[in-house]
N, C-alpha and C positions, 0 to 999 in steps of 0.2 A: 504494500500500500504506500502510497506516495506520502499520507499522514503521519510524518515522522515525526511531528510535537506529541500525536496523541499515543502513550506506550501501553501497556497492559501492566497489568497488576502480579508480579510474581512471587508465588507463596511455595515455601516447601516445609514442608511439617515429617518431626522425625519422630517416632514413634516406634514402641514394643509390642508385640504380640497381644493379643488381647486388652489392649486399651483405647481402642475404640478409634484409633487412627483414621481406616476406612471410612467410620461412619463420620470423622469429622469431619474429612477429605467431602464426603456427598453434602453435608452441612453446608460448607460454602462453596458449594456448586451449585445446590437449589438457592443458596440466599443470592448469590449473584442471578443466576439467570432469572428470576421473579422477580428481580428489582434494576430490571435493564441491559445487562450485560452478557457475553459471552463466554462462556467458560469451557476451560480443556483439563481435566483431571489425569493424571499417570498415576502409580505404584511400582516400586522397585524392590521386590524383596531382597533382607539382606542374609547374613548366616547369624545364629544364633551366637549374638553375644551375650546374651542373657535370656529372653523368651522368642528373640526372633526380631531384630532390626528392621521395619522397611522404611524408606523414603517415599511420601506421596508429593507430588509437584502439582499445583495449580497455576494456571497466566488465566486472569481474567480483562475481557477487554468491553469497552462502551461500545453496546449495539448501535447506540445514533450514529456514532461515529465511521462504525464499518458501512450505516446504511448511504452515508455521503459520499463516501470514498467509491459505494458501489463495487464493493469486495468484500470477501472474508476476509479474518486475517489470519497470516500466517502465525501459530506458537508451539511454541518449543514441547518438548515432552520430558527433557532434564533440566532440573536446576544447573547454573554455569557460576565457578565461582566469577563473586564480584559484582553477580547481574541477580540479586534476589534482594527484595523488598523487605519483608516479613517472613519469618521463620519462626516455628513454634517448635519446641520440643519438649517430649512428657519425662524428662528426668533432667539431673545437671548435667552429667557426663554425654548423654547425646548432645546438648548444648554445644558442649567443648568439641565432641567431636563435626561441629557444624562449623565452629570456629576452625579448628582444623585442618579442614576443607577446602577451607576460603570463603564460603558460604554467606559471611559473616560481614559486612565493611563497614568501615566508620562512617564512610560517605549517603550510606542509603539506608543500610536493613535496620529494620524493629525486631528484639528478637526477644522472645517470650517463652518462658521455659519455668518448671519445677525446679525449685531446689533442692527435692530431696534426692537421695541415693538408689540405684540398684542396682547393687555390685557385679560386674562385668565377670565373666569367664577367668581373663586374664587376673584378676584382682583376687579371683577367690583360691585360685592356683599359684600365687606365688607364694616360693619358699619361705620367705620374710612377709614383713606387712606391705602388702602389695596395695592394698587401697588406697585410691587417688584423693588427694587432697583437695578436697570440695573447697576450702578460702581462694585456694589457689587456679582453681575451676573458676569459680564467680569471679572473680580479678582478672582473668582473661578475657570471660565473655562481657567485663564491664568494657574494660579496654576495643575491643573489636567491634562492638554494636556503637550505632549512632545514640540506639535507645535500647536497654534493658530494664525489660519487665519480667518480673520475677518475686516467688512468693511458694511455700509447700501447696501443690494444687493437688498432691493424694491425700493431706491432711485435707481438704475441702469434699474432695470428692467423698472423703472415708467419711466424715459431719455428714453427709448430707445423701446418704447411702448412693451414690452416683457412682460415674466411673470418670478420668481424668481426661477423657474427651468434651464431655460438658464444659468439665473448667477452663480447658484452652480456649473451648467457645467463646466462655464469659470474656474470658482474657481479654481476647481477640476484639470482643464488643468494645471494654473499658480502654484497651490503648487508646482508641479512635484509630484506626490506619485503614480503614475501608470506609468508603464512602455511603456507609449503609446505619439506620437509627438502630437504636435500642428493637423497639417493636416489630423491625423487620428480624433481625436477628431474634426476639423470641415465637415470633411465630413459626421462622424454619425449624426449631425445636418441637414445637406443637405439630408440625406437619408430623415427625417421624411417628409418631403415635404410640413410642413404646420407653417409659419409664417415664414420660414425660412430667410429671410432678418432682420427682427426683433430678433430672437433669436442669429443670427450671431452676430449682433452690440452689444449687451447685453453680449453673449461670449465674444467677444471680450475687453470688457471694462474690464469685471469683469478678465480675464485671466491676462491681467496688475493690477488691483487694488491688485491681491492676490501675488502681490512678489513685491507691496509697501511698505511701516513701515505703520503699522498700526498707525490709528490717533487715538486718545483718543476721550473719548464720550464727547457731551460736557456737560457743566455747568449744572445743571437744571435752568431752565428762572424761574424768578418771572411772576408771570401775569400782563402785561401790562395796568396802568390803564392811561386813555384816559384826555389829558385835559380839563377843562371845557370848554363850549366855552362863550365866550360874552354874545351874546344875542340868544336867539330862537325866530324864524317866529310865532310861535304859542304861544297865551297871558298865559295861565297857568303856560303852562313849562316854561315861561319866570321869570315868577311870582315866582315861584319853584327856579330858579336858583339864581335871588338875594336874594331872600330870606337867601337861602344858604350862598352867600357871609357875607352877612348881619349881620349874627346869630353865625356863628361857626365860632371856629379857623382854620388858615389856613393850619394846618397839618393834617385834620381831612376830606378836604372839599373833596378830589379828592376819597375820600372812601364811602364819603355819597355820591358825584355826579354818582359814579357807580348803588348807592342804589338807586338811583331818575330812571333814564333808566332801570332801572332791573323792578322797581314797575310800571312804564309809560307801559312799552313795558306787561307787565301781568296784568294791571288794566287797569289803567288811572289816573290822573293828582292828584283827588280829593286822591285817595290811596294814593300814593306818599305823597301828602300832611299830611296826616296821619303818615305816616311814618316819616317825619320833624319835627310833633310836638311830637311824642314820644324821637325820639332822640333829641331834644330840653331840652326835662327832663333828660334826660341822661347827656348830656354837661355841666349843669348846675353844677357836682359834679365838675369840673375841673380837672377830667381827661384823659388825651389826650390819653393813650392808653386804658383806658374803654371805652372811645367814641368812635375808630375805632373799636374793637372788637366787642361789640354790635352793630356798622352801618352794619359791615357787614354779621353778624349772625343774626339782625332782618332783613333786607332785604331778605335773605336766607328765614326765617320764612312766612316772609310775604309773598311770592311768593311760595307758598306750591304747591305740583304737586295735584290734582288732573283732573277727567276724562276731564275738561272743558279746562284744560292747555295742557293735550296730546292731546286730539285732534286739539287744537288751531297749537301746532307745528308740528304737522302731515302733514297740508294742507298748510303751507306757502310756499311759490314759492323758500324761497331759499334752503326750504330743497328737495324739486324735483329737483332743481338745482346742489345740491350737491350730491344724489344719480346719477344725470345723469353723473355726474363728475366721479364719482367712478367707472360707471361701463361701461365707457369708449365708452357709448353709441352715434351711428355716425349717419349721417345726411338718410340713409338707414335702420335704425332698429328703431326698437318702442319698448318703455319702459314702462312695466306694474309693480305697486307697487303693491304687497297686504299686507294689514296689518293683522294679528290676536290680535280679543281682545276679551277678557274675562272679561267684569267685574262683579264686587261678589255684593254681595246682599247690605254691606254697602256700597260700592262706588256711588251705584245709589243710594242711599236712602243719599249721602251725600249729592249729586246735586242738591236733591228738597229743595224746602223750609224747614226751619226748625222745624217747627209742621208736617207738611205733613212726612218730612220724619225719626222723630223720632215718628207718628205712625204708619206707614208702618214700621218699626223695633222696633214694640212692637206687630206688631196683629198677627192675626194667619194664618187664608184661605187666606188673600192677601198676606202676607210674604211668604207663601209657595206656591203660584202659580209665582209668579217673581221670587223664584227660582229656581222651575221646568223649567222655561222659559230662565234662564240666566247659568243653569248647565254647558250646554256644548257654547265654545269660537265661534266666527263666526268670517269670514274672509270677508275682506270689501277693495274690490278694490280701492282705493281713485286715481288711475290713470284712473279711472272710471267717467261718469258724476254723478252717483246714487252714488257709492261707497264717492264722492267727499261732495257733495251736505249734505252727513247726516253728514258726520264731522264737515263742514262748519255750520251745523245748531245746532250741538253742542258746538262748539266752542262761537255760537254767545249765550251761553250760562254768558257769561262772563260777561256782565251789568249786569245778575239777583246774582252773583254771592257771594254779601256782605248779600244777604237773606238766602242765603243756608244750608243749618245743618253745612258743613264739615265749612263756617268760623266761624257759632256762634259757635262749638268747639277749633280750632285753635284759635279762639280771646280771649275767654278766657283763656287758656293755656299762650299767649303771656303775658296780661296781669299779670297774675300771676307771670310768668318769670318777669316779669319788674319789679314789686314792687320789687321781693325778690332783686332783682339788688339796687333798691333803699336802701331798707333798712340794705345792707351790706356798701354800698359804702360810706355812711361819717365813718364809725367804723371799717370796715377790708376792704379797697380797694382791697387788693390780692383777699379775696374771692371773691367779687363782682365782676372781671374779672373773675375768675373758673367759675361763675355761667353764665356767658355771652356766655365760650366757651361750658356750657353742650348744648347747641344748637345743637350743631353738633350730637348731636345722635339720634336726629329728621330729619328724609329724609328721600325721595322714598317715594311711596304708596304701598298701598296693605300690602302684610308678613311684606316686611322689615319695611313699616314706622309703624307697631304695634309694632313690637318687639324696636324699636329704642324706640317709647314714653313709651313703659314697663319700658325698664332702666332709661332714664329721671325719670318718676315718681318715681321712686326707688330713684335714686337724690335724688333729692328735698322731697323725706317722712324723709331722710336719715338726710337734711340739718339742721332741731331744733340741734340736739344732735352735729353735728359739729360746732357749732356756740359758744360752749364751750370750745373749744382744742383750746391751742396756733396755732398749725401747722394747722388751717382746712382748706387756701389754697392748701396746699400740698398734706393732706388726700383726699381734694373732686378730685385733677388733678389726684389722684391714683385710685379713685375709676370710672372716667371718664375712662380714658384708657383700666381699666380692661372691663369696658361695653364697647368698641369700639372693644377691641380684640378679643371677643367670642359672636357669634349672640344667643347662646342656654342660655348667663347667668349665666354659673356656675363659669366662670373666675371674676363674680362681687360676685355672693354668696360669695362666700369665701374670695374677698378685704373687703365685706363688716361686714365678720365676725370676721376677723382681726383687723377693725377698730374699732369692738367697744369693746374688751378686753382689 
């Protein structure tokens, strides 16, 4: 078209799986075409970064205007970085990754987004704390938008029983960036005909929140730890908690007290008690920040996930309780869970006893018939009576559980961990904390916890030669981090070929 003043309207909205994307994407296709214009809707699916990424792209353009020119007009069917107006995204990290993009300019786009969190694939899998720093998130996308709007719009939707495509609606009304009222925009709601009271109040809210001041994210919370109590009903744990009192200092106590319920609630009493008298040896160096470090990295340890702990948490009533929470399920519907699980040939051979099952992964025809048998994953109703009933009898797996292969491995390991603890800590306290925190590169089962005890033992082969160097606190935190920040190893290869030049 020769009418090069008049442009079109370009919106691209990023959105996850089941929140309503689609339907917002048809939202402002009927509110445009009912209120003069022309519009072109696309979808792009993406791969699951969390429930399923897609890109919807709309260009809307003024029908008067195509009708003078006496032509359609041509529009695009991708966003182009650079050339996009308004941009909505239902989370903050889609946000960023709009900015990312390019998607984003200071020059033109309105961009309107959630602030809350849904942890990416990549964030839940990394070795260390992988989670993207939302300040740092919001600081980008202030920086690269002309205009951000922004506000928690599933805290609105969760208030107002909705889903977070109403709120970008409302959003979308309160920026002002379309040329369309309040009344037209609530009537294309009233068109869709389904939850529409719900999605109005959700509009609604969110249509004011977006021409509030934006409030800043808050703080990150420390993790709440619980006071002791007094006394317990039950003689052991009672036993456990003076004991507590009794023994350690009282800066130390409200960090082991977490360690005692973390080992109670995944043993029982007598482990716990294990757990007291290792850190026991620990306390005795006198000091107070190696003794919480270690209470709360060998609790960690102690409490190792394997197949007898997921299923233990699989079946517990308040995690059906918390799914029925989620998924907002009413006294009229019924709620079926299925789980899929796979496990590989060592996980079950970790369960058995510990001869049984390091010769069952050492034979031949029976190690290759349980894996013909365990190749492919099975899906197991546990909203089920059967589905229920085989977790449950795995779970009750957990008495036999100090015979098993996977704890005579784990206990050794720990043990080992401890000495080396000991025998830094009257001569280089620093190191003997470094050594407390390689803990953390031991977690998860399966891939990750291999590849985690790979770098561990990389550590600790590593630790003779730094036990030489003035700085070998320092060098072991650097060579820690690099094994936290790449699962493949090669971000450690190379710390650790630095280290010893």
């Amino acid at each position: 078209m020769s009418g090069a003043s008049v442009q079109p309207i370009k919106i691209a909205i990023l959105a996850m799986g089941g929140e309503g994307g689609g339907v917002l994407a048809d939202w402002i296709v009927d509110l445009a075409e009912r209120n003069g214009y022309l519009a072109q809707s696309t979808s792009v699916a993406g791969v699951a970064q969390r429930t399923g990424a897609t890109i919807y792209y709309l260009e809307l353009f003024p029908r008067a205007a195509a009708e003078t020119e006496g032509a359609s007009p041509v529009l695009a069917l991708i966003p182009t970085p650079g050339d996009v107006d308004v941009l909505l995204a239902s989370e903050l990290m889609e946000a960023g990754r709009a900015v990312q993009r390019g998607l984003v300019t200071k020059d033109r786009t309105t961009l309107i987004a959630s602030t809350h969190r849904v942890y990416a694939i990549s964030e839940k899998s990394a070795l260390g704390d992988g989670i993207a720093d939302s300040r740092a998130l919001e600081a980008a996308c202030i920086d690269a938008a002309q205009r951000f709007v922004r506000f928690d719009m599933a805290a609105v939707a969760e208030r107002q029983g909705s889903v977070i495509s109403a709120v970008l609606f409302g959003a979308l009304c309160g920026a002002g960036v379309l040329p369309f009222g309040r009344e037209a925009f609530e009537a294309t709601v009233q068109r869709g005909g389904v939850g529409v009271a719900a999605s109005l109040r959700a509009f609604g809210e969110a249509a004011t929140s977006a021409v509030a001041k934006p409030q800043p994210l808050p703080e990150p919370a420390a993790a709440p730890i619980r006071p002791l109590p007094a006394r317990h009903a039950h003689p052991p744990v009672d036993a456990l908690l003076q004991r507590l009192r009794g023994e350690f200092p009282e800066p130390v106590q409200a960090v082991l007290g977490e360690g005692l319920r973390r080992l109670i609630d995944y043993q029982d009493p007598a482990y716990a008690q294990l757990y007291l008298d290792r850190m026991a040896a620990i306390a005795r160096h006198g000091d107070d920040a190696l003794t919480v470090d270690a209470a709360r990295h060998l609790a960690l340890w102690m409490s190792y996930e394997d197949t007898v702990r997921v299923a233990d948490l699989k079946v517990r009533a308040t995690r059906f309780q918390r799914v029925q929470d989620e998924t907002k399920v009413n006294d009229r519907q019924l709620l079926g869970i299925s789980e899929f699980l796979h496990p590989r040939l060592q996980e079950i051979c970790d369960a058995l006893p510990a001869g049984l099952g390091r010769w069952l992964l050492n034979s031949g025809a029976p190690r290759r018939v349980v894996e013909r048998f365990t190749a492919r994953g099975r899906i197991v109703r546990t909203s089920s009576l059967r589905g229920f009933l085989l977790l449950y009898a795995l779970a009750g797996l957990r008495r036999w559980r100090r015979g098993s292969l996977r704890y005579a491995v784990e206990n050794a390991h720990i043990e080992d961990w401890l000495a080396r603890i000991h025998r830094c800590a009257s001569t280089d306290p620093a190191l003997a904390l470094e050594i407390a925190r390689c803990q953390r590169l031991v977690k998860g089962y399966g891939d990750t916890h291999e590849r985690g005890r790979r770098n561990f033992d990389r550590l600790m082969a590593a630790l003779p030669a730094l036990t030489e160097r003035p700085d070998a606190a320092a060098t072991l935190q650097r060579l820690r981090d690099a094994a936290l920040a790449d699962e493949h190893g090669r971000a450690l290869d190379a710390a650790l070929a630095g280290a010893a030049t």
